[in-house]
Structures are given as C-alpha cells and as structure tokens.
C-alpha positions in Angstrom: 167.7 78.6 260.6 164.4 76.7 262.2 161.6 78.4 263.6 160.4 75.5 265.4 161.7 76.8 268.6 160.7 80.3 268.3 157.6 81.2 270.0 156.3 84.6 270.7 155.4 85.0 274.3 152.9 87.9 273.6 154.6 90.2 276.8 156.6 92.4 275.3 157.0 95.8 276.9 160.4 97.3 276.4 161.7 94.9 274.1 160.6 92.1 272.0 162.1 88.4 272.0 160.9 87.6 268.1 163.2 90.7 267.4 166.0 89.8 269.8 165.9 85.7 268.1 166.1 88.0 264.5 168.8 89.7 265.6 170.9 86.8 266.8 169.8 85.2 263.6 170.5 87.8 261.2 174.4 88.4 263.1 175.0 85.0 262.7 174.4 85.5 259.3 176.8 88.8 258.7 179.7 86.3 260.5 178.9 83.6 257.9 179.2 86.0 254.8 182.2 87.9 256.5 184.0 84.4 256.7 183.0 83.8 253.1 183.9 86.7 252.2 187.7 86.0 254.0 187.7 82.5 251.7 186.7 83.7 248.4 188.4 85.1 245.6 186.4 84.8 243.1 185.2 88.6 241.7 182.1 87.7 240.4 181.2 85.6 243.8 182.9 88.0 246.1 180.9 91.4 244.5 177.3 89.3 245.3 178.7 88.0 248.7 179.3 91.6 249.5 176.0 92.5 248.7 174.5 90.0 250.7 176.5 90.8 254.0 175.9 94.7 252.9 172.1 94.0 252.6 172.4 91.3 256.1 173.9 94.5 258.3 171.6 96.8 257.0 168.7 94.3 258.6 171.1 94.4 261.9 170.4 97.4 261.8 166.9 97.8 261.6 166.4 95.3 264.5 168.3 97.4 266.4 166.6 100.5 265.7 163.1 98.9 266.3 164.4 97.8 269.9 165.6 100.8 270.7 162.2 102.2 269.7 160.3 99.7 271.6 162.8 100.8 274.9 162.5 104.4 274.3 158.4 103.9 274.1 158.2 101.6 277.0 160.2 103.9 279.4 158.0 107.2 278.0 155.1 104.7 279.4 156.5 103.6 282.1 157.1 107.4 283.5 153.9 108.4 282.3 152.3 105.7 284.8 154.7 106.3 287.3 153.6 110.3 286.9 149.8 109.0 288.3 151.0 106.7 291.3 150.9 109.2 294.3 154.1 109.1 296.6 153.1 107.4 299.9 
C-alpha cells in the first residue's frame, strides 16, 4: 500500500476521495485475507487470519458509513441552498 499517489484535493462535498482510496484499499485487503483464509489450514493461523479480515470489514464498514454521511449532509445542504435561490 503507497501513499505516494494519494493526494487530497481539498473539494469534497458529497463524498470524499481520501475515503473512497481507503475503501478501495481496505477491500483489497478483506480479498487478500479471504484468499488466505481459503489456503490455510493451520488453526492457530487461521483463528488470527479471521480476526484480521473480521477487524478489515468492520473498517469497510466504517468508510462506508462516513460516505454515506458525508452524501446525506451534502444533499441536506445542497436543498437548503437550493430553498434560497428564487424560481425565475
């Protein structure tokens, strides 16, 4: 995972492209633990595997819910300014 080409562009409004780069970040990660998870067979490996890809969607998660909040705000703005522009 490098950073170098993640830059925040300081516009967001209804959504957020540091969270959306997390997001594809973080699912990338939930595939490689899930396909880990497929190879090994090792208890003790598999049990803190599982926890990793447990604590990986849970993060998903989160992202998601923080984009959806960012959305939800925007539009609430979004109507609120529209409410003030006079129909011509």
């Amino acid at each position: 995972m490098s950073t170098e080409h993640v830059e925040c562009s300081h516009a967001c409004r209804n959504t957020c492209g540091m969270l959306n780069e997390a997001i594809r970040e973080e699912t990338a990660m939930v595939r490689f633990y899930e396909h880990l998870m497929k190879e090994c067979d090792y208890p003790d490996v598999s049990g803190f595997v599982r926890e990793l890809l447990e604590e990986r969607s849970r993060t998903v998660i989160r992202i998601m819910q923080k984009l959806n909040e960012l959305r939800a705000r925007g539009q609430i703005l979004d109507g609120v300014m529209s409410s003030y522009n006079p129909a011509p």
